[in-house]
Structure formats: structure tokens, C-alpha cells
N, C-alpha and C positions, 0 to 999 in steps of 0.2 A: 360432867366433872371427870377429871383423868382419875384412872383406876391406884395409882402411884401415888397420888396427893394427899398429904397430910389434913392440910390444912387447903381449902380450894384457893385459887387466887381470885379477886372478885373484883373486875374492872368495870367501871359505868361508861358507857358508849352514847355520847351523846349524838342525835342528828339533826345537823345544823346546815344550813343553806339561805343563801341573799336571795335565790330564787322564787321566796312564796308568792302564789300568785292573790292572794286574799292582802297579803301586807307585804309588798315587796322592801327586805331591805330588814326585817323586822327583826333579830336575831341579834342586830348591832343598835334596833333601837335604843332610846336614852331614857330607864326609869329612875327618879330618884337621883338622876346623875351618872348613874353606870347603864354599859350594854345590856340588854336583855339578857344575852348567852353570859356576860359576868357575873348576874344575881344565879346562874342557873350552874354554875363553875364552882362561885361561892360557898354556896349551900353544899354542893356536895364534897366539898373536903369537909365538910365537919363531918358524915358517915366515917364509921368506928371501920367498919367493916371493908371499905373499900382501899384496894391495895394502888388502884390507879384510877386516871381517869381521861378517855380520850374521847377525839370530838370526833368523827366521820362527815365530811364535808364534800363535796364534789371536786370535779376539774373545769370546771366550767369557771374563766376567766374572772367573772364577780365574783366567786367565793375565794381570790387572792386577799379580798381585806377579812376576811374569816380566818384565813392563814395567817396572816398580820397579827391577829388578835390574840390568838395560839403563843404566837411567837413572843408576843410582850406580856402575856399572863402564865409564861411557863407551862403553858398547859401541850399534851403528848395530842398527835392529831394525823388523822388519813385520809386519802383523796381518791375516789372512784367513781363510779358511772353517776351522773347525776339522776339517772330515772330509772335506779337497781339500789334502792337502800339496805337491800338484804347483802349484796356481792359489798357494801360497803362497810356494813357490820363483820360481813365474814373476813376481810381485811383488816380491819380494827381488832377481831379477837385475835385473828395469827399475830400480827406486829405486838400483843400484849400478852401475849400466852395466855387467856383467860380462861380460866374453868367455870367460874359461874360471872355471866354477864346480867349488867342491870341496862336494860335501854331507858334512855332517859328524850326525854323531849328537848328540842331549846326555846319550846313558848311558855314553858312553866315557869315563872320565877317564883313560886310560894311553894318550893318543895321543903320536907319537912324530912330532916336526918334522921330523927330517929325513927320514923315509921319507915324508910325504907329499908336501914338494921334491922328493924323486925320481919318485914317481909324478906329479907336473904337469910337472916335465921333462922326462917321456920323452912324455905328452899334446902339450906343446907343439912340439917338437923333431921328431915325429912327423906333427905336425898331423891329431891323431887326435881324434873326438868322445866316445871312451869309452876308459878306462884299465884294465888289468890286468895281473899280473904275468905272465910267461912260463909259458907251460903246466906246471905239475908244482913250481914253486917254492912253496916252503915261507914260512908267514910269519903269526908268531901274533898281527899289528898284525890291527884290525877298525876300522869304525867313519867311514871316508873313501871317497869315491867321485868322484874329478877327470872332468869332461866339460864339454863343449862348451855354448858359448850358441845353435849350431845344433843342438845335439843337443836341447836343451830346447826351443828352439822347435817342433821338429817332434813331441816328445812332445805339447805342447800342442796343434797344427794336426792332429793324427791318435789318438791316442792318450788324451787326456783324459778318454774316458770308463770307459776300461780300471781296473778295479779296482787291481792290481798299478802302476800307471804314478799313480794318485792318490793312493795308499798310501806305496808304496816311492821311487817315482820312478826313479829307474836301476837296481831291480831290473825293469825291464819292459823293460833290455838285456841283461841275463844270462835274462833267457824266451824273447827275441825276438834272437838277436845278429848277426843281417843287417838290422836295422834302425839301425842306424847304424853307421858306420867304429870297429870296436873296436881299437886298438893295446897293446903291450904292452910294459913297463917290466922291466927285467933284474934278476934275481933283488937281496934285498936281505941281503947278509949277517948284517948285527946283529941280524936279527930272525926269522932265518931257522929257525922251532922249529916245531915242531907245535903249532896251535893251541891254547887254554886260553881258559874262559871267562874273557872282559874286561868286559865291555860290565854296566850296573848295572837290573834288571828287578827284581827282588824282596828283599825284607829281606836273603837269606843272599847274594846280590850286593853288595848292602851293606857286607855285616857282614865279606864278603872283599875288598874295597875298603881298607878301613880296619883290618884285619886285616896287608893288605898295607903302608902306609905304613908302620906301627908296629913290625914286623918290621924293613922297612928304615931304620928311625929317620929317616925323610922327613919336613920338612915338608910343608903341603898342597902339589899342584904340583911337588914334584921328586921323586916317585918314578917314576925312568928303568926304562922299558919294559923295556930287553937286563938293568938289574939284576935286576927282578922276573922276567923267565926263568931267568934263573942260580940263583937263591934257589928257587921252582918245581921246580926239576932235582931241590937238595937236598934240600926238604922237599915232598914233593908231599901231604903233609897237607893243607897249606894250601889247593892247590885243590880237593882235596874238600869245604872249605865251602862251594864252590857249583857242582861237578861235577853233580850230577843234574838242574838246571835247564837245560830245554830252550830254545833259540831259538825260534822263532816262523818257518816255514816262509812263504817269499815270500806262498803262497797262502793262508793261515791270515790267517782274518778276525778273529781272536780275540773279543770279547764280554763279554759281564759274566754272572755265574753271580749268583742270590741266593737265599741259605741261609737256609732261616726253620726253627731250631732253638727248644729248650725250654734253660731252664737255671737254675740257684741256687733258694736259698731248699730250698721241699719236692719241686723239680723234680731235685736233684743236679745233676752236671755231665758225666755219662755225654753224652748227645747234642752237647753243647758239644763236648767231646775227639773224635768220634767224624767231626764234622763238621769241625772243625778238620783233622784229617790227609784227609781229602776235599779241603777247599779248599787245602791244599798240593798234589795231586796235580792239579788244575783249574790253578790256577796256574801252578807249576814244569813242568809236564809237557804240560799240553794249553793252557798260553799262555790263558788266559781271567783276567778280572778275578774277587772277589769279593768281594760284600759281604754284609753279616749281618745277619737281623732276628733280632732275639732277644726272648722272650716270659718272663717271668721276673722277675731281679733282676740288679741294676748289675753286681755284682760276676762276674755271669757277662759281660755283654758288656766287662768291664772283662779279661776274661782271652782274649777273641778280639781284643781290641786288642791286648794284649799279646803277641798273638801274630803280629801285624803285620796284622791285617785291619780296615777298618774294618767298627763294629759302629751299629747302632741298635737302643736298647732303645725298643720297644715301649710303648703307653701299656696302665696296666692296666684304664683305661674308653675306648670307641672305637676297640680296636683291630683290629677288622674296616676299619675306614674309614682307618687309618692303614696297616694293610697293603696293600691294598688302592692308596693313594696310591703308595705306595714302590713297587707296580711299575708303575703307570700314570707317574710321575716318572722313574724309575729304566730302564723299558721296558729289563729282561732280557733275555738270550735262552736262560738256563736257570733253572727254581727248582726247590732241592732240598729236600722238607719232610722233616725230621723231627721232630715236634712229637705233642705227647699233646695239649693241648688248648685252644680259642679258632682252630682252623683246621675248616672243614668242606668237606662233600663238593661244596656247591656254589661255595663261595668258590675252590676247587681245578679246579673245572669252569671258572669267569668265567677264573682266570689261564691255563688251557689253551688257552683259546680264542684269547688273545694272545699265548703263548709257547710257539714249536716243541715245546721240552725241558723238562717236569716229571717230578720223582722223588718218589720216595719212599721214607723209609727204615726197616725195619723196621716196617711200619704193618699194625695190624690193623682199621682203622675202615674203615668205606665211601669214607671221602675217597679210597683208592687206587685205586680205579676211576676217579679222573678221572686217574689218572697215565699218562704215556706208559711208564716203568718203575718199575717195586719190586724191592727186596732185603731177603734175608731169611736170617740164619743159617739151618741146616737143624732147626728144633726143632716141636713138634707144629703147635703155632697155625699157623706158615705151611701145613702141609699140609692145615690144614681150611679153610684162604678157598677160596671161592669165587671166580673169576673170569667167572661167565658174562654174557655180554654186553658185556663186556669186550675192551678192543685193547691191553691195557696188556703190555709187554714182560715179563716175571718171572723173575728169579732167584733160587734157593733151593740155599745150599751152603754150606758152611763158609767157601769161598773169597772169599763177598759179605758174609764178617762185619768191621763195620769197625773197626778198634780206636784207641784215641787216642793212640798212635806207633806209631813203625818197630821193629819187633823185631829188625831185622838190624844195628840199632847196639849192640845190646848181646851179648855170648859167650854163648850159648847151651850153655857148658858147662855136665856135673853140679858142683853149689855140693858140697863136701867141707867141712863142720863135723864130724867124728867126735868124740862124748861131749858135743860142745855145739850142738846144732842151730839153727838162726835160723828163728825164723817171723816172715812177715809178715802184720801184721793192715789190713787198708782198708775201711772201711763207705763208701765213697763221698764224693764231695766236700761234702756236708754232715747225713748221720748225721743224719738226723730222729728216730728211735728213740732215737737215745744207745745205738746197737748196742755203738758202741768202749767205751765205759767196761764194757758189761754183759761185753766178751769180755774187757778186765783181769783184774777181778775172778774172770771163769772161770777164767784161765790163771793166773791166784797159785795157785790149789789144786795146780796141778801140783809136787810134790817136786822130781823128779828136774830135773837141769842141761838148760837151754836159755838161750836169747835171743827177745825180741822186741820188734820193732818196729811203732809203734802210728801209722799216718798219718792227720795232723791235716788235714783239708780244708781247701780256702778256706771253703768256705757255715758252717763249725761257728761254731753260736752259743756264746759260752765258749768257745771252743775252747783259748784260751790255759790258762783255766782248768783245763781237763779233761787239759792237757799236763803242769802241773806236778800234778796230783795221777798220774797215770799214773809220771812219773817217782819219786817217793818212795815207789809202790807197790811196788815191789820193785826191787832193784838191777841184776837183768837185764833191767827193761824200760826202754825210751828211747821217748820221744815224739817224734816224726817233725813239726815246724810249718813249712808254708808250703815244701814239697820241691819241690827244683829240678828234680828228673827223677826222676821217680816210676818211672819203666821201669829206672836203675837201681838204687831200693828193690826191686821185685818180684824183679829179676834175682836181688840177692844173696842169697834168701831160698831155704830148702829145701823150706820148707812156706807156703801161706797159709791166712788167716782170711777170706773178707770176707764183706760182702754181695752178693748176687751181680747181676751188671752185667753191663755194658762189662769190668769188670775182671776179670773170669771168661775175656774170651777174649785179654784181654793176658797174661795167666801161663799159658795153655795155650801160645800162641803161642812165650811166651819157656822152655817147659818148666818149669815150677811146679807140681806139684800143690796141691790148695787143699780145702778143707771150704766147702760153700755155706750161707749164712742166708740165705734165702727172703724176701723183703719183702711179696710178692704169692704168691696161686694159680697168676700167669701167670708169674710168677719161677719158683715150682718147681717147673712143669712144663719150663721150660729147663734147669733145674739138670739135671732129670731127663736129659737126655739128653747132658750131660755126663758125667755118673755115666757113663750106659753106655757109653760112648766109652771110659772107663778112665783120664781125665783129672781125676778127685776124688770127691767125695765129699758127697751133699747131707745136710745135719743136719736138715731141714725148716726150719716156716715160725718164723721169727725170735720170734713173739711168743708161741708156743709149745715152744720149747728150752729148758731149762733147764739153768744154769751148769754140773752137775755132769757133764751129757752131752758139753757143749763141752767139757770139761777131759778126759773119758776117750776119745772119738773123738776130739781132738788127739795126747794121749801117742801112742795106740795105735798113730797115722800115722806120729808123729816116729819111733819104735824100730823099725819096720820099712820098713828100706832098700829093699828091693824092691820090695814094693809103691809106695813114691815112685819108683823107677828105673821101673816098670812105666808108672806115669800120667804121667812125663814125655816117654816116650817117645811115649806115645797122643797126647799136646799135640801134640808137632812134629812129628807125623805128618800132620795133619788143617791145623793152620793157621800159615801161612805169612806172613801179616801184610800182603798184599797188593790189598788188596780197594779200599782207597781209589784203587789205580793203576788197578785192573782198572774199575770203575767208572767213573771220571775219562774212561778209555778209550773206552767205551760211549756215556757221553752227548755226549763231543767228536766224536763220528763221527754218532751219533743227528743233533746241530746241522750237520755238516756235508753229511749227507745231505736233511737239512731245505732248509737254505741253497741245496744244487743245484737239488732239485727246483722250490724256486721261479723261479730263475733259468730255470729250463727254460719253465716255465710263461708267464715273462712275454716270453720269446720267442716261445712258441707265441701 
């Protein structure tokens, strides 16, 4: 605070950018109707205490619709280094003259005015350079951090070059807390809970953002803090939609992860899903961005969007040089291949050589030798690579099998149809073969009482087509088009069909036993070792089974209970659905051991 000042001026800084790599764009998101950064504008003009309020934005050409937003909501705003948040606060106090500055988030939209008043009045009153509440007091507000124009200043005259201090900015007082006068603000009743995720990082932050207003029948901007605790208390459903999302650790540099999968058309969508719940646990859990290069067809990178990621499809001439571009653009600091084919061994060598952290997933080609790691379900192929010559990390186990969801959201009870069994049948997200119709047709022969259900992919050409004939094939079957949650089709099912996949180790996972059609040699040698696991059942290879075999290895299964009690239990014995976390794990520590060692390096 200036030595002159009567009364301090007390400007709130917000810092805002299109850049985030967890939710890019997220800042201008729509809650309720309004920007993110407008619920978070909103709120703080009702502070008593605040004289102004500016937004600290970059120069980096996306944050011109930030500027935009500024400009139509009246609101005061500065532009500076986008990867120097401190030189951009220190620009926002000059252009405001501020003596005590509040840094403000722009992912909080449930700030609460008057407990920030309280915390710059007990700053001012104290004449303290950093605020906090009294040791051990409880308080689930986040998002505001009140200090001093001298406290800023000596961040900059000392500290500017410090990671945490250009990053955070006054988390580099909570590292360091003898470096400046920290005082402390007395507890604040109304908000006095145990924390709960607030603050808006990723889609399902989102989608509990807005979840929350709608509950409270809030327009944008008044759903009060102490109500959404109260509601919280009753229904703590709610915050499970974004409970597993981790915060990002002061010292966590986070980065951008890029996923160069296979997908649609005659590629299915096995590696799309498999990848997908990967970049959830990259995300939500080890705080990294990611993005997609997808090699394929539209409709595949049209469902990694949809699943909140951006995607880039691939061109299908040049795309060595377009991939290639995306990470010399893009400069990653992980890429994870799971691709069949248009990636090779040395193009995977070139991106090593510029990024820490390369994976690899399930890959049987040479290209894995240039990986820093591979994973591998435990099936033969991976125990005959070779790795010699090789530094590549390797793991081979049920537990690195990645599946394309959480099996722990769905009851992993036994499904009880007695005299009417449910099978489910799935060839994959787009059934090249026309496997699905062949296994209809098989399963009509069956007399005896059952159910089943036939899933319709995204990639099926006709598919609609193949639905309504499916349906009028017999009155217990139903055609499955365009399913919302495919995990829980399989769940509710006692038996499956499919072809065998990815989706082979999602109804292990979820206890299903199942019957394998083999697509490949290299399919059913994996089938094979499902079989022996005691988890189903392989028919061989698909374009050698015949109808009538399908229909008597189905019955056979469906009428005896035990034997399904038996392979269900083999399922969730062995997998656990956890692979995408465990992995996520791996290469966030691989990057962070990277990132040291350099830092050491360029000290030495």
C-alpha cells in the first residue's frame, strides 16, 4: 500500500485467457446463459470494497474475443506476455494505480462478495501484504487472493524469474511465507464447509456449473455460494459430477499431451474409446491439456469432440507432413500413439527426439522402439517382441489393458433373467463384415426364450437400415441405434456376442461373459487367452463360423448358469478398469522427471 494513501485503492485483477489447455476456450464458456468470465465480472461488482476491476489477458491473437468481451461489458483490461502472469498483473496494477490488489480466477463463477470484503478488511485493517484465513478455519469459497502493491512489487524486483511466482503469482507466498507480511482474516461463517470442487477446468466442471444454477432455479449470476453448500449437503450426487477432477498442484507445470489414434470407417472405433478414457485421466487427474490427431474418418474425430476434446482429422494424402506440422506447431510435451497405420518407426524417432514423453499403445510394429513406453494387455504377441536395443519402459499385464470407460460406474452385480436371458450382441463401432446381421440371423434359430440386443455403431454403413430389419426379425430382438452408454448395454446383459476388441475387455471388466468372432489371426490369438483366463469363449475366426455353430455355442452358454457365474467371476478378478489412471500416472511423473532433470542441467 502507498505510504500517502488514505484510504487504499483496491482493484481485483482478473486472469483470463482462451488458451487453457484442460478446457480450451473456457473463460467465454456459456453457464446459465452467460460467459464464464461474466458470472465471474458479475459477482464482483457487488464487492463494497473494490474501487475497480481489470481483466489481465494476453497478446496472443485468441484472447482478441476476450478483448471483445471487455469492450461490450465495460469492463477495464491489459494485455501481456501470455506465459508471464506476474509481468501481466504487474501491468494491470500500474494502468490502475492499485495499492491492494485482489487476484481473482476467471474459472470461479461462485465467488461470494462478501467474504472477499472480509478478507481485504482484515488485509487492510492489518496492514498486512498477504491474506489468509486463521489457521484451521474451514471455507469452501476458492478462487481470490487479496495482497499488497508492495508485496507485488518485490515479487517482481526478486522473484520474477521463479516459476510458481510467474505462474501463480501469490502462490509463491504460500511456498515462500517469510517473504512477505502474511496476516489473517477470522473465520467466515457462511461459508464455513469443507471444501468442494468450485472452480471450472474441464467439461464435467462444466456441466456441474450449470447443473448447479438449474437445480437452484438461478439465473446466470445468482446462484449464492452458502445456497449451493446447503443443496451440496443434501444431494451430494451433484458434486460427484466433478469430484474426481483434480486441481493442478502449485508446482505442476501442466502441458499439452497429443493423442495420434486410428478411428471409423474400416479402422472401428476401438482405439478412439480406448484413447478417449486415457485423455480423461491426462486431463482430470494429471492436469495436462489434450489434443487429437486422428487418422481415419470425420465421424471418428467428430466423437472425440464430442467428447469434449479437441480433434484434428488428418489429411488422407500428406499426412506425414501434416503430422508432423501439429507437433512442430503444437510442440507437445507428450505423444501417445495408438495407431495401425501411416505412423512409422522413424517419424516416431524424429517426434522423440523433440518430446520428453512418447507412448505407445498396444503396438506390435517397430515404431515402439522409438517409444519412451508401451503397454500391453498380457496376450502372446506382446511376450514375443523383442526389445533389444532398446530403452523403451514396458508394461505387459491385464492392469495396462485400456478400456473405453469406467467400469466402476456401472453395479457390477450378477444380471438375474431366469427363463429369459438378455444377450448382448456388439461387432464394433462399424462392423465391416456385416458380422451383426450374420449373428441375427444365427440367433433366430435359437427356439428356446431369450432377449437380445443388437448395437448399432456410429461407423455402420446402413446401419439404420440393418436396425429395422433386425427389429422385425424377431420380436425379442431390438436394435440398439446411436447408444448413449454403451457400458450400460453390456452391463445389463448376461451373455455377449461380439467381435472381439476393446470390447472384450470392457464386459470382462464389467463381469460379462461373452463368445469371441475373431476378425484377425492376431484377434484370435488374444481371444485365446481370454478363453483361458475363464472369461468366455472363443468361436474362431469370424469368416469361418458358421450360423449354426453360433446358435448352439450361444444356447449352450445361456442354460448353464455356472459356467457364466464361473467367467464372471474370472472377469473381475483380473480387470479392474483402471489402466487409463495407471498409465496417465506413469507418463505425468516420466514428464515430470524429464522437466527436472533438465532444469538441473541447465543449472549445471
Amino acid at each position: 500500500m502507498t505510504e500517502s494513501a488514505i484510504s487504499p485503492r483496491v482493484v481485483a485483477i482478473v486472469q483470463a485467457r482462451m488458451g487453457s489447455t484442460r478446457l480450451p476456450g473456457k473463460v467465454l464458456k456459456p453457464i446459465a446463459g452467460k460467459p464464464l468470465l461474466w458470472h465471474v465480472v458479475h459477482r464482483l461488482r457487488r464487492c463494497r470494497t473494490l474501487q475497480s476491476i481489470v481483466v489481465a489477458t494476453t497478446l496472443n491473437v485468441r484472447d482478441d474475443a476476450i478483448e471483445s468481451f471487455c469492450r461490450e461489458e465495460a469492463v477495464e483490461y491489459v494485455r501481456g506476455p501470455e506465459d508471464d502472469v506476474l509481468a501481466r498483473f504487474a501491468l494491470a496494477a500500474e494502468r490502475s494505480n492499485a495499492d491492494v490488489i485482489v487476484r481473482v480466477s476467471s474459472d470461479a463463477p461462485f465467488l461470494d462478495a462478501g467474504f472477499i470484503d472480509h478478507l481485504v478488511d482484515a488485509l487492510i485493517s492489518q496492514d498486512g501484504d498477504y491474506v489468509l484465513l486463521t489457521p484451521g478455519a474451514l471455507t469452501a469459497h476458492e478462487g481470490v487472493d487479496p495482497f499488497s502493491r508492495r508485496a507485488l512489487d518485490k515479487l517482481v524486483r526478486e522473484a520474477a524469474s521463479d516459476g510458481i511466482a510467474r505462474e501463480h503469482v501469490t502462490g509463491y507466498f504460500k511456498a515462500h511465507p517469510d517473504f512477505v507480511r502474511i496476516v489473517h482474516a477470522a473465520p467466515y461463517p457462511k461459508l464455513a464447509r469443507k471444501p468442494v470442487r468450485l472452480t471450472v477446468d474441464t467439461p464435467d466442471d462444466l456441466a456441474f456449473a450449470s447443473a448447479a444454477h438449474a437445480r437452484l432455479q438461478a439465473k446466470a449470476g445468482e446462484a449464492a455460494l452458502c445456497d449451493l453448500l446447503l443443496l451440496l449437503e443434501r444431494d451430494p450426487a451433484l458434486a460427484r459430477m466433478n469430484a474426481h477432477v483434480r486441481q493442478k498442484s502449485l508446482d505442476a507445470a501442466g502441458g499439452l499431451a497429443l493423442i495420434r489414434c486410428d478411428g471409423g470407417g474400416m479402422l472401428g472405433f476401438g482405439h478412439v474409446k480406448r484413447c478417449l478414457t486415457l485423455a480423461r485421466a491426462l486431463r482430470d487427474r494429471e492436469g495436462l491439456g489434450v489434443l487429437f490427431a486422428v487418422n481415419g474418418e470425420e465421424e471418428a474425430a467428430a466423437a472425440v469432440r464430442q467428447a469434449g476434446f479437441e480433434a484434428v482429422l488428418l489429411p488422407r494424402t500428406g499426412q506425414t507432413v501434416a503430422f508432423m506440422g501439429l507437433v512442430r506447431d503444437k510442440r507437445p510435451d507428450m505423444v501417445v500413439a495408438d495407431a495401425r497405420t501411416n505412423l512409422s518407426r522413424d517419424m516416431l524417432a524424429r517426434i522423440a527426439a523433440q518430446v520428453p514423453v512418447v507412448a505407445a499403445i498396444d503396438d506390435s510394429s517397430d515404431r515402439r522402439l522409438a517409444a519412451t513406453h508401451a503397454y500391453y494387455p498380457p496376450v502372446p504377441q506382446a511376450g514375443q517382441l523383442s526389445w533389444k536395443g532398446s530403452r523403451t519402459i514396458v508394461g505387459v499385464g491385464w492392469e495396462w489393458a485400456l478400456l473405453g470407460f469406467d467400469p466402476s460406474r456401472y453395479a457390477r452385480t450378477p444380471v438375474r433373467n431366469p427363463g429369459r436371458p438378455a444377450i448382448v450382441v456388439s461387432m464394433g463401432g462399424s462392423d465391416p463384415l456385416d458380422l451383426t446381421r450374420a449373428a441375427a440371423r444365427a440367433l433366430n434359430q435359437i427356439g428356446a426364450p431369450f432377449r437380445a440386443r443388437f448395437v448399432i455403431g456410429p461407423g455402420f454403413r446402413n446401419g439404420h437400415t440393418l436396425a429395422r430389419e433386425i427389429d422385425t426379425m424377431n420380436p425379442s430382438f431390438t436394435a440398439v441405434e446411436h447408444a448413449n452408454d454403451i457400458g450400460a448395454e453390456f452391463a445389463a446383459a448376461d451373455l455377449a456376442l461380439i467381435a472381439f476388441g476393446v470390447t472384450a475387455y470392457e464386459l470382462a471388466a464389467l463381469g460379462v461373459p461373452a463368445l469371441y468372432l475373431a476378425l484377425s489371426e492376431d484377434h484370435a490369438q488374444s481371444a485365446s487367452v481370454f478363453e483361458a483366463a475363464g472369461m468366455g469363449k472363443m468361436l474362431g475366426l469370424a469368416r469361418a463360423v458358421r450360423p449354426d455353430s453360433i446358435a448352439r455355442e450361444t444356447w449352450a452358454l445361456l442354460k448353464d448358469e455356472d459356467r457364466r457365474r464361473d467367467m464372471r467371476a474370472a472377469g473381475l478378478a483380473v480387470m479392474d478398469g483402471r489402466a487409463g489412471e495407471r498409465i496417465a500416472a506413469e507418463l505425468a511423473q516420466a514428464l515430470a522427471q524429464s522437466r527436472s532433470a533438465a532444469r538441473a542441467s541447465a543449472v549445471s
